[in-house]
N, C-alpha and C positions, 0 to 999 in steps of 0.2 A: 245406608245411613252413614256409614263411615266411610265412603267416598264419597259423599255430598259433603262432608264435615270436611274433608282434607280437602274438595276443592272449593268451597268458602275461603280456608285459610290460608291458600296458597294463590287465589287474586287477589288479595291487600297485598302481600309481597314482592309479587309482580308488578303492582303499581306503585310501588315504593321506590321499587328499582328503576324505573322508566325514567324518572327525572333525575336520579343518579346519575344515569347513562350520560343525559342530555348536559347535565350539568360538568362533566367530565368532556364531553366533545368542544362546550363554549372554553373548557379551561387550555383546554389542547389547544383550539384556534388563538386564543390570547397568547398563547405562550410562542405559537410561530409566529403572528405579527411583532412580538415585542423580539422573537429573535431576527426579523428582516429587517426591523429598523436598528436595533445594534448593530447589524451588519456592515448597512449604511452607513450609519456612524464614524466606524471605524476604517473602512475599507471602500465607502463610497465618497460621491459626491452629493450635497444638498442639491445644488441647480439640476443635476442628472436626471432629476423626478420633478424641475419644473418647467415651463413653456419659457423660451426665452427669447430675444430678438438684439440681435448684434448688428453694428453698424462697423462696415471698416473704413476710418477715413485714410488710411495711407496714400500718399501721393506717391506713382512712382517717379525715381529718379532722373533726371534728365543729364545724357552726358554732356561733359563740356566738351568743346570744339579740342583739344590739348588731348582728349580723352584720361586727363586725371580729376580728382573726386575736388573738391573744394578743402583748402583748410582751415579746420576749425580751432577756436582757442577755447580752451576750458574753462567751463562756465558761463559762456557765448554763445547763445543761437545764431552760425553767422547765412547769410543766405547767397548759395553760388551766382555769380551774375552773369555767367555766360563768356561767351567769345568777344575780345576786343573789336569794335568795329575801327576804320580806319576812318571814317568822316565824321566830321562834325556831330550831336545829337541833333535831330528834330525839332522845331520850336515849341511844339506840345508835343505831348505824349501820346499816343497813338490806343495808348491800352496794351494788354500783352504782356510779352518781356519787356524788360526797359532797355534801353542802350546804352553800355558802359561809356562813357565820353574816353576818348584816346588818352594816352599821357603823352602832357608837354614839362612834367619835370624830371630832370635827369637824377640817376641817382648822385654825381658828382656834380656839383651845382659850383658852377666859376663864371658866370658873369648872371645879370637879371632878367627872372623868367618870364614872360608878360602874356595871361590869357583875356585873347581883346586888345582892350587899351590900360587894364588892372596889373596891376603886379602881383603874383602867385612864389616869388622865388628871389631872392635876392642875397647872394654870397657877403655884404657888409653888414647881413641883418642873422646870419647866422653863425653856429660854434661847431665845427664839425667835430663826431663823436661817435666813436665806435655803435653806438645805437643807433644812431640816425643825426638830422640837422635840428641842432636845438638854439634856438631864437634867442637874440641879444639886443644891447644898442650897439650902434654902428660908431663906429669912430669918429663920425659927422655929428654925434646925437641926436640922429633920427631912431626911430624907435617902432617896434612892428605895430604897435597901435596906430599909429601915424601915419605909416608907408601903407597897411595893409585894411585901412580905412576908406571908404568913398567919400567922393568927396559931397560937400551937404551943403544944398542949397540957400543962397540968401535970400530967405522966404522969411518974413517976423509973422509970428503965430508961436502959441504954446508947443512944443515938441515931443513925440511919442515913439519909443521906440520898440521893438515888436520883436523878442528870438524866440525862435523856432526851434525845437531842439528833436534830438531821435534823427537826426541823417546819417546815412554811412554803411547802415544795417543793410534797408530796405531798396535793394536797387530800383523796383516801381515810386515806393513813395518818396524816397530821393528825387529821384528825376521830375515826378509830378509839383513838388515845393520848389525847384529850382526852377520850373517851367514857367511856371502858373503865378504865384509868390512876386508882390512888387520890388522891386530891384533895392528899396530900403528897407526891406526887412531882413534883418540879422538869421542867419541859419547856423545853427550849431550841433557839429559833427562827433561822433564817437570815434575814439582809438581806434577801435578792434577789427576793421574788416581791411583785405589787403589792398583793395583798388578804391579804399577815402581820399587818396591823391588824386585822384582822374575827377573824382562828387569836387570836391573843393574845387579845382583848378574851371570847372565849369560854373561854379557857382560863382565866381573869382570875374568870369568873364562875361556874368549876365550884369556884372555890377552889387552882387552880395558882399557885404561882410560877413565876412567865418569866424568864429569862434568854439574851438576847440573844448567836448565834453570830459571832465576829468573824475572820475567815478571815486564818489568817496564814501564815507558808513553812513548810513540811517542808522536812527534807532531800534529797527527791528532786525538788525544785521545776524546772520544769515541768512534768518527767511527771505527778506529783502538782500538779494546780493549783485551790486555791481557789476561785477567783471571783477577779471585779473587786474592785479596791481592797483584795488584800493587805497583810498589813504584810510588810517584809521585813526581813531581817537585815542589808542591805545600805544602805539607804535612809539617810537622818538623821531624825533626832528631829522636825523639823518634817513631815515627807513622810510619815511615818507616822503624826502626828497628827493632819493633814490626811485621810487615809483612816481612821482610826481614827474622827472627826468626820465623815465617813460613813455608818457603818454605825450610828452613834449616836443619827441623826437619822432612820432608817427607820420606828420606831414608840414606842410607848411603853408605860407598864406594868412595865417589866423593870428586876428588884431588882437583877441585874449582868447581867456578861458570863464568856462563855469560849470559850475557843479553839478553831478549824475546824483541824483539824491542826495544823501550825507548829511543830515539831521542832526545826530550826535555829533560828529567830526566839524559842522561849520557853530555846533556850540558850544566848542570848548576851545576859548582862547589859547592857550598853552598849545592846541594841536595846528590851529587853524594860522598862528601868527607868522611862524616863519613861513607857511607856506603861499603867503599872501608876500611875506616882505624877500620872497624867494621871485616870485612874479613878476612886481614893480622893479626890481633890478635886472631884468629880462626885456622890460620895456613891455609887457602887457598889464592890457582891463581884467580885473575881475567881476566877472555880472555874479550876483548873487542872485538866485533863481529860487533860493524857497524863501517861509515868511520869517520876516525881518525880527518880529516878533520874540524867535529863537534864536537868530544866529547873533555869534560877535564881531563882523564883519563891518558893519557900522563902525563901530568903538576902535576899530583895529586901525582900519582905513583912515581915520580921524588922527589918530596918534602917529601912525607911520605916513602918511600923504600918498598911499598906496591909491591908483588910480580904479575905480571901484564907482559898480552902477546896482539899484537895488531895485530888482523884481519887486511888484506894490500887487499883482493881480495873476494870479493863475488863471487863464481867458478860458482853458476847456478842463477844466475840472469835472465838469457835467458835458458830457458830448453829444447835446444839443445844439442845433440850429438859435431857438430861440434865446437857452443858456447867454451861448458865446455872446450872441446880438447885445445880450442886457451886459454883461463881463467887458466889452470893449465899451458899450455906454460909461460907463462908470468910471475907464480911462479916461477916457475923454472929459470927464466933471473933473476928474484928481489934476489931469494935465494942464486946464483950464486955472486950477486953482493954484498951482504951483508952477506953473510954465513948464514943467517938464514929466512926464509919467514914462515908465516900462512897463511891461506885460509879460509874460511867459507862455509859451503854447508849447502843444506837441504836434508831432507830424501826422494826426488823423486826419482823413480826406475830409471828412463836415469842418475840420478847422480851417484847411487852406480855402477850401469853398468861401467859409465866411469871410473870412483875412481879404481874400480876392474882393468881396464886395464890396468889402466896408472900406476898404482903402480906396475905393474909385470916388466915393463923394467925400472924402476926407477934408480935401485942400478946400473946398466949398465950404465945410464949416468951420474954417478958418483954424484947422491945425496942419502941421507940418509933419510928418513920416520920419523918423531918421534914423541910421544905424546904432546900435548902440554906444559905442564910442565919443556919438555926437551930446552926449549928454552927461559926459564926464564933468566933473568940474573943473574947471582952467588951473587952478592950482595943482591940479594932481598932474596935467599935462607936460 
């Protein structure tokens, strides 16, 4: 009786204990999970524990003929263009590398340098200057808008002029715009790459006028950054002439200039005046390339007779086909109604495509193509 009685009372016990046990082993296991994930935490990686899939786009490098690397200027993606060839380019572009066009301007420039039938180079048109050749009028009063302008046909029709901007960088899409591109459309070049003399001097010689990109602030400056030697809104008059006499001296050939974004800096008169009335003493255009809307370049041009043409349409804003097609329509109504319109592009392939097309039935409906120059106004001349 009294071991029946103790083992009654000793399996309630026993089964008291059992989920103790159990409950102790789930508390054990919690406590090593929660210590492998501190672990982790601290001394691992998150991705280490998941499925991942990486892409490497790296391209390798291709050396140049020289066997030295390309040089870059800070804040510049510049792209190496290879080995000088000794002929001529192609008449189109092949696809591939591009072909850097030879140089036919000397660095000491003493008499006039001519690619084609164009002038590219002209020692009574420049200031020579420990930076480079920086552009004047000539003692004749001829003036680089003038000399380094094509000449424009006696065609009466409303007149449209057309820059292209982004050459210089892109040794393919350079040579594709100077290939391809009708001989009256304005192409407009960046400072920053070293062989933009050889791009110009070819585009000089298909019968382009060039005009030279001068990088100056937007309003989201930083984020948005030019290049080296901006002009800025902020700067004085001397600090930005001094950069401005920069990008001046890069090359030559080029009837004006226009602006690499610069938003803020073409809205604030006090930044933008002298550097307009720095220009027209120099004997260049200034195209004004963003919306008019903002800038003071109108007002400015007006008051000083600084020689000045004003972008009305951004044509690739949207880098479509059908886009562009409606964007250069709409030139064509504004040209129509004022005799004269500009446009603005950049050097995407869908743009030169369309530029290419549109400009083949152009003269048919009875307007005229012309560089930008040609649509100065005669006073300013």
């Amino acid at each position: 009786m009294a071991a029946a009685e103790l083992t009654e009372e000793q399996g309630p016990s026993q089964a008291r204990g059992f989920p103790r046990l159990l409950l102790l082993a789930w508390l054990l296991l919690a406590l090593a999970l929660l210590g492998a994930a501190g672990w982790t935490a601290l001394f691992g990686k998150r991705a280490d524990s998941e499925p991942a899939i990486a892409f490497d786009f790296r391209v390798p490098a291709k050396p140049l003929a020289n066997g030295k690397a390309p040089r870059k200027t800070a804040g510049t993606n510049l792209i190496g263009a290879g080995a000088q060839p000794t002929a001529p380019m192609p008449a189109q572009p092949q696809g591939g590398q591009a072909n850097v066009p030879p140089s036919i301007v000397p660095a000491n420039i003493s008499k006039p340098i001519y690619a084609g039938a164009n002038l590219v180079a002209d020692p009574d048109l420049i200031e020579p200057t420990t930076a480079g050749p920086l552009p004047r009028i000539g003692d004749d009063g001829r003036s680089p808008m003038n000399a380094y302008a094509p000449p424009v046909p006696n065609v009466q029709g409303p007149k449209i002029a057309i820059v292209v901007t982004g050459l210089g960088i892109s040794a393919k899409a350079t040579q594709a715009a100077i290939a391809n591109l009708p001989p009256a459309v304005t192409l407009a070049f960046l400072p920053y790459a070293d062989d933009v003399q050889r791009w110009v001097g070819e585009a000089r010689k298909r019968g382009h006028e060039v005009l030279l990109e001068v990088p100056m602030e937007p309003y989201d400056f930083p984020d948005s950054d030019p290049g080296p030697h901006t002009l800025r809104a902020g700067s004085g008059a001397d600090s930005n002439i001094d950069r401005l006499t920069w990008s001046l001296t890069r090359f030559t050939g080029y009837a004006g200039v226009t602006n690499l974004l610069g938003g803020r800096f073409m809205a604030d008169p006090s930044a933008l005046e002298p550097v307009m009335t720095f220009l027209a003493r120099r004997g260049l255009v200034f195209f004004d390339a963003g919306p008019v809307s903002r800038s003071s370049a109108p007002d400015i041009a007006k008051r000083t007779g600084a020689p000045y043409v004003q972008s009305t349409a951004n044509i690739d804003a949207i880098q479509t086909g059908m886009e562009i097609d409606q964007r250069l329509s709409e030139l064509e109504a504004r040209a129509r109604l004022n005799g004269s319109a500009a446009g603005t592009a950049f050097v995407y392939p869908v743009t030169i495509e369309r530029l290419t097309s549109w400009a083949q039935g152009l003269s048919g409906r009875g307007f005229v193509l012309v560089p930008a120059s040609a649509i100065v106004p005669a006073s300013s001349k």
